[in-house]
C-alpha positions in Angstrom: 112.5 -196.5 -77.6 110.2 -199.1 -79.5 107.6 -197.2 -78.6 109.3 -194.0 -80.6 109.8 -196.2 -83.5 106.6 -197.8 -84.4 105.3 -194.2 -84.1 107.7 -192.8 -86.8 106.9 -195.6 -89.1 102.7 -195.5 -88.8 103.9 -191.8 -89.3 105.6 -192.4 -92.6 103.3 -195.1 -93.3 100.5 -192.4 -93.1 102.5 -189.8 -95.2 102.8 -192.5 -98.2 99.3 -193.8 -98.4 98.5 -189.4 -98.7 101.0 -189.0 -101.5 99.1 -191.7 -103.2 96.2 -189.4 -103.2 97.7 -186.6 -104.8 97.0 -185.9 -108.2 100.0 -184.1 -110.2 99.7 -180.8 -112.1 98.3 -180.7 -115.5 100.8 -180.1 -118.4 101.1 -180.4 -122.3 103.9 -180.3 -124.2 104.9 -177.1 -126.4 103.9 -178.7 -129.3 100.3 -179.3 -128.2 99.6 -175.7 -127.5 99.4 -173.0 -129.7 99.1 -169.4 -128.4 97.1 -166.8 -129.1 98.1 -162.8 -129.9 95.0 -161.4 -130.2 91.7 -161.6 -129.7 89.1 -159.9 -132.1 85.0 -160.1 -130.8 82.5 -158.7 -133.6 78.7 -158.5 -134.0 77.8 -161.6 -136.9 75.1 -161.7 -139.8 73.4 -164.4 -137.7 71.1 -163.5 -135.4 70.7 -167.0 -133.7 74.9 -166.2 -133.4 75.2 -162.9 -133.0 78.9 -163.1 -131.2 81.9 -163.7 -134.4 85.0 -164.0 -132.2 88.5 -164.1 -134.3 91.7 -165.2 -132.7 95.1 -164.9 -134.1 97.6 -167.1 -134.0 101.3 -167.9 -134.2 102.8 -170.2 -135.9 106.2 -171.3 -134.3 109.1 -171.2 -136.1 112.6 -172.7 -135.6 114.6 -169.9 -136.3 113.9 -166.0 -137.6 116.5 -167.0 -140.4 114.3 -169.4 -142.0 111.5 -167.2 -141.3 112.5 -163.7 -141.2 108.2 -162.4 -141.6 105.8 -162.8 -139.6 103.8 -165.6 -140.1 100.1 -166.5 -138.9 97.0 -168.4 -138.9 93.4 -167.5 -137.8 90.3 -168.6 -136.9 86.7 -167.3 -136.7 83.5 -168.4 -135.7 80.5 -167.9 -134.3 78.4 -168.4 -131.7 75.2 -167.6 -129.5 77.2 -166.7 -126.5 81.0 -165.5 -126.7 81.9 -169.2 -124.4 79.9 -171.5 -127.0 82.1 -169.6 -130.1 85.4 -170.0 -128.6 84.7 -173.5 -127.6 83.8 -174.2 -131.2 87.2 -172.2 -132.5 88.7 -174.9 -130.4 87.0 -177.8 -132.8 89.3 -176.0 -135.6 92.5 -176.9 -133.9 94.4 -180.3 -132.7 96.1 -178.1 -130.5 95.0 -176.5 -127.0 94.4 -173.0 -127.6 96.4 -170.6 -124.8 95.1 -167.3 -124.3 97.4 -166.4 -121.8 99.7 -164.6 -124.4 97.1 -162.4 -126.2 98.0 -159.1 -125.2 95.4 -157.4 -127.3 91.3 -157.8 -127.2 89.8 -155.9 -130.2 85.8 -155.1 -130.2 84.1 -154.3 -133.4 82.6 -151.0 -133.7 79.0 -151.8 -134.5 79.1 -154.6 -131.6 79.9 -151.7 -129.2 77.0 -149.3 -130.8 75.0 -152.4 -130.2 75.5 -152.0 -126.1 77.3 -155.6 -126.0 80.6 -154.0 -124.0 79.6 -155.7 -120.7 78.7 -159.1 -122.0 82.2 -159.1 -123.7 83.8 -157.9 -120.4 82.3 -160.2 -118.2 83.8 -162.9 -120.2 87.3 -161.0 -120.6 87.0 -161.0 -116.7 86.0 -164.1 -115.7 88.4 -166.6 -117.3 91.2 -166.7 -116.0 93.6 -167.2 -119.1 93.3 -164.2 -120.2 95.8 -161.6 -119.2 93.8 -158.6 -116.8 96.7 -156.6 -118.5 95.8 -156.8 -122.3 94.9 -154.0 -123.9 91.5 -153.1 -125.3 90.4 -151.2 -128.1 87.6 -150.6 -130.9 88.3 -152.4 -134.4 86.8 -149.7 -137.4 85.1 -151.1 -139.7 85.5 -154.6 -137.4 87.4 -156.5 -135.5 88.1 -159.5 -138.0 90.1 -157.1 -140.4 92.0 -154.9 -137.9 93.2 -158.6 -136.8 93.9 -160.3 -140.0 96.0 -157.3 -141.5 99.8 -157.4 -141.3 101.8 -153.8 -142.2 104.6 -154.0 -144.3 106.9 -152.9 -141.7 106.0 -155.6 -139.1 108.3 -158.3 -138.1 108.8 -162.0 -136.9 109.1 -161.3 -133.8 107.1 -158.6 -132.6 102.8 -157.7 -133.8 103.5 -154.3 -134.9 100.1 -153.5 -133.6 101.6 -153.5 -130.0 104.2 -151.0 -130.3 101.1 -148.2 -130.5 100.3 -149.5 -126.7 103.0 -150.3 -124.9 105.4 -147.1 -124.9 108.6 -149.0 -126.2 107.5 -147.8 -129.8 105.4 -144.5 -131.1 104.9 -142.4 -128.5 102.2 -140.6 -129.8 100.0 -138.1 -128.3 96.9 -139.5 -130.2 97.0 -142.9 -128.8 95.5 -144.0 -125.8 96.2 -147.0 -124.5 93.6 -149.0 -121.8 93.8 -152.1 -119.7 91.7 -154.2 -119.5 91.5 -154.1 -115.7 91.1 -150.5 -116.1 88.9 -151.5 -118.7 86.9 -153.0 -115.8 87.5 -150.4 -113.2 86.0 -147.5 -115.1 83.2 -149.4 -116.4 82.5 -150.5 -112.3 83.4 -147.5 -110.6 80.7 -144.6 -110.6 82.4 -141.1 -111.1 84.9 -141.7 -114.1 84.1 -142.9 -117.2 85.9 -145.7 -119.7 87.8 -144.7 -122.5 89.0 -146.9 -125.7 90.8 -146.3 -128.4 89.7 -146.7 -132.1 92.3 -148.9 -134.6 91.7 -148.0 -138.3 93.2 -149.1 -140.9 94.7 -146.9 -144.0 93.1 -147.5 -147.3 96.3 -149.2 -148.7 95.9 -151.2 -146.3 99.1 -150.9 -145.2 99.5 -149.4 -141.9 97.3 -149.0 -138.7 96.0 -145.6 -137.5 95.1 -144.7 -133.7 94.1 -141.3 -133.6 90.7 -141.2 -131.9 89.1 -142.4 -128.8 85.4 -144.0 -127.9 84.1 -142.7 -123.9 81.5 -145.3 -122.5 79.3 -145.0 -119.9 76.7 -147.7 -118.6 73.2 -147.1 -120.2 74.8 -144.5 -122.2 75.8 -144.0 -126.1 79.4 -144.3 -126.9 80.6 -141.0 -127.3 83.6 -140.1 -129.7 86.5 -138.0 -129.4 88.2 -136.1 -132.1 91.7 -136.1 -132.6 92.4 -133.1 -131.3 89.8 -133.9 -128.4 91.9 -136.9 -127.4 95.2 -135.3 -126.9 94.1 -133.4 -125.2 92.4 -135.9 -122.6 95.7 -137.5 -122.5 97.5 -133.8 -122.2 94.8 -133.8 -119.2 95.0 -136.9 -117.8 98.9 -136.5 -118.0 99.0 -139.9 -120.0 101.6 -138.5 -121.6 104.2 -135.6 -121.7 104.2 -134.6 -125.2 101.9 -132.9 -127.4 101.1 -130.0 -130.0 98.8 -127.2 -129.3 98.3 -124.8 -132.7 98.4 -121.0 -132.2 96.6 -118.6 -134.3 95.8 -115.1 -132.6 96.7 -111.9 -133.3 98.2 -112.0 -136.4 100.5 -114.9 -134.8 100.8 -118.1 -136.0 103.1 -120.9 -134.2 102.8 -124.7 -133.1 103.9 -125.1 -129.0 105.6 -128.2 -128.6 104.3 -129.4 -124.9 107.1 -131.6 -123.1 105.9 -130.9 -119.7 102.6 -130.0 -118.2 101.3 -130.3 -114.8 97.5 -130.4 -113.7 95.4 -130.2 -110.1 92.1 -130.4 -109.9 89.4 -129.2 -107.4 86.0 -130.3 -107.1 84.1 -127.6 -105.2 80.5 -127.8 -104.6 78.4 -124.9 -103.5 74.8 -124.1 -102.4 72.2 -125.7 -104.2 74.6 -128.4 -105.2 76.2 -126.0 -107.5 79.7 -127.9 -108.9 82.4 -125.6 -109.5 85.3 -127.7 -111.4 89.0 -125.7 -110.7 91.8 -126.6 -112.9 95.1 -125.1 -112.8 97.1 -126.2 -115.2 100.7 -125.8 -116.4 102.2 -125.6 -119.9 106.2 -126.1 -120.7 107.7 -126.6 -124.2 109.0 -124.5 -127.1 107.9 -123.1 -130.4 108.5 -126.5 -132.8 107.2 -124.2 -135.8 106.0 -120.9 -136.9 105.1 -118.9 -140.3 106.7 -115.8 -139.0 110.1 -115.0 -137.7 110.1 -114.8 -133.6 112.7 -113.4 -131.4 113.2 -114.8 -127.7 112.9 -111.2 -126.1 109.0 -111.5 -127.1 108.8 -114.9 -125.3 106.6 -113.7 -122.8 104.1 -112.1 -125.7 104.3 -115.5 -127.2 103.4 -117.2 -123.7 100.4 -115.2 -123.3 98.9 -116.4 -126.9 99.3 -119.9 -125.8 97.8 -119.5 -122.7 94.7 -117.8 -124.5 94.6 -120.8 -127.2 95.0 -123.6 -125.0 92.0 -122.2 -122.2 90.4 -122.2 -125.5 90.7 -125.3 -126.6 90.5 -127.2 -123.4 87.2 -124.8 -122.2 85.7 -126.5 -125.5 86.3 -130.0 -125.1 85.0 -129.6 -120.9 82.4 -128.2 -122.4 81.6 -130.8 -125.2 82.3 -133.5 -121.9 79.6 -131.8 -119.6 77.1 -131.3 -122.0 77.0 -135.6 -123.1 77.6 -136.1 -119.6 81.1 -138.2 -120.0 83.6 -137.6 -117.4 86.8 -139.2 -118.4 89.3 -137.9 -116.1 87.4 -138.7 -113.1 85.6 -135.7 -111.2 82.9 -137.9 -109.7 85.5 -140.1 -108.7 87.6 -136.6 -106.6 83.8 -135.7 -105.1 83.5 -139.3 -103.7 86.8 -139.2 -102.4 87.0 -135.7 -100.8 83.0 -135.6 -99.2 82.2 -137.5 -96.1 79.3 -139.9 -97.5 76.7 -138.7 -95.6 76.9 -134.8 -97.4 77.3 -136.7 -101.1 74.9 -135.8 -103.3 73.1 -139.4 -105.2 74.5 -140.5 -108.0 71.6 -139.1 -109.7 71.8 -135.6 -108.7 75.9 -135.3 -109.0 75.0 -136.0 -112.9 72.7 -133.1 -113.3 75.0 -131.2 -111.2 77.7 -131.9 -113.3 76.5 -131.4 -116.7 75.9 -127.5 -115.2 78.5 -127.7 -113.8 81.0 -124.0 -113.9 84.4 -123.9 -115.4 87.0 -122.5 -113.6 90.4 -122.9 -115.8 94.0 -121.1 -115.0 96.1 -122.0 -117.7 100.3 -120.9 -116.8 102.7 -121.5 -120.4 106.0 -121.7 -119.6 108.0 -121.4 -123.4 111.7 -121.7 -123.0 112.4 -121.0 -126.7 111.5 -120.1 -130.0 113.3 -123.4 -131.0 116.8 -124.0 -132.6 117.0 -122.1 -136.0 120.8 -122.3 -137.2 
């Protein structure tokens, strides 16, 4: 029984002396941190510092009665590497500067035409305060302004910015909206290409405008989609549910409101390596507005004139996608995954196959009115 006890107390003795060893975890009080919303990376008039890197912050407040708008602070600088200019933005503070709230990373236009996309993401991905689930887009004309502008109709509590990205506000058929582990993926992964979308500002000043879309591609210039162009990738990519397809043919002339639409693709690959790309896709929605009067017994006259407009417009833009090369929705990515490895083509030889590649689009509409005319 003595024997027992001296045991448990070397045991506890041991224990102790080990807890004296442990270090606890690091922690700062709220009032010496101050977090970040955004994060805005530029190309700089220096060329010794060619990386400007903007951060927005917030400034805390004690209630949203005493301050009812949004209020901020900023800081840019620059530096030779994108690590040497945020540790210098943290000489401007007496506060520890918390990127684990920025929920938006904004590259400046002529730093992406400059090929510096995977420098910034290898930075974006290696530290590991910042969130793999921030959005990224391109800043026009920069990053630094699309950052430091506040719209009228933005709030205390909330960067109106966000509401384009994450589906609680506009729901758009223009926007596109990218992770940054996405971001990553694309960039990564051969056989789909990244896509970003463009922030512009109005000339008032006064609102934000996200309407177009960048496709990257390592070794590659950015290509950029239209409008048009990139609601129809997210029509495609079935992003979204919603969008507006413009019908002018035979004397007809009507907007289709799309609610619904359903897509499969095929990737079929013939002798020679010939790639034949099957789509069959399916349209639902009504007619939102028309210059003529329509009647719902000529429904089915209406649904072929859709059908004939939208493989028009979606034949143009696979077109425009073949012919740079880009493949956004990911057909690469379907030949990988349904080809045993050893009868793949190379890399090499699936991009010239691709960019000849042939076209093989079923379009089905499916109008269930003419809309609600009272």
């Amino acid at each position: 029984m003595q024997k027992t006890t001296n045991k448990t107390r070397v045991f506890i003795l041991l224990i102790l002396s080990m807890l004296t060893l442990l270090s606890g975890c690091e922690f700062k009080d709220i009032d010496k941190v101050t977090f970040i919303s955004m994060i805005g990376i530029d190309q700089s008039d220096n060329s010794d510092k060619p990386f400007k890197v903007t951060v927005k912050l917030y400034v805390p407040t004690s209630s949203f009665k005493q301050s009812p708008k949004p209020q901020y602070a900023y800081l840019t600088e620059n530096g030779e590497t994108l690590s040497e200019a945020i540790r210098l933005l943290e000489t401007h503070s007496d506060k520890k500067l918390d990127f684990g709230h920025a929920k938006l990373v904004i590259i400046g236009e002529e730093l992406l035409k400059a090929n510096k996309e995977k420098e910034i993401l290898d930075l974006l991905i290696r530290r590991p305060d910042i969130q793999l689930i921030s959005w990224v887009a391109i800043g026009r004309p920069n990053a630094e302004e699309i950052i430091k502008m506040v719209p009228k109709s933005e709030t205390a509590a909330y960067p109106a910015i966000f509401n384009y990205f994450d589906d609680n506000g506009t729901e758009s058929p223009y926007s596109v909206s990218t992770f940054l582990f996405d971001f990553r993926r694309r960039m990564v992964e051969s056989g789909i290409d990244a896509i970003l979308p463009i922030i512009e500002m109005e000339q008032e000043e006064s609102q934000f405008k996200i309407n177009k879309a960048y496709i990257l591609a390592d070794g590659k210039k950015p290509h950029e989609l239209s409008s048009h162009n990139t609601m129809l990738y997210n029509l495609l990519s079935m992003n979204i549910d919603i969008g507006d397809l413009i019908v002018n043919e035979e004397g007809h002339s009507f907007i289709a409101k799309i609610d619904t639409i359903k897509s499969k693709y095929k990737v079929k690959v013939q002798n020679d390596n010939q790639v034949r790309l099957d789509l069959d896709i399916k349209l639902f929605g009504y007619v939102s507005e028309s210059k003529q009067s329509m009647q719902t017994k000529s429904l089915p006259k209406y649904n072929q004139l859709l059908e004939a407009e939208a493989k028009k417009s979606i034949t143009d833009f696979f077109t425009e996608m073949l012919e740079a090369g880009y493949d956004p929705l990911g057909f690469g990515l379907k030949y990988k995954a349904t080809t045993l490895p050893n009868q793949r083509m190379s890399m090499e030889e699936w991009q010239d196959a691709y960019k000849n590649a042939e076209i093989n689009l079923n379009i089905t509409s499916g109008l269930k009115s003419t809309g609600t005319i009272q």
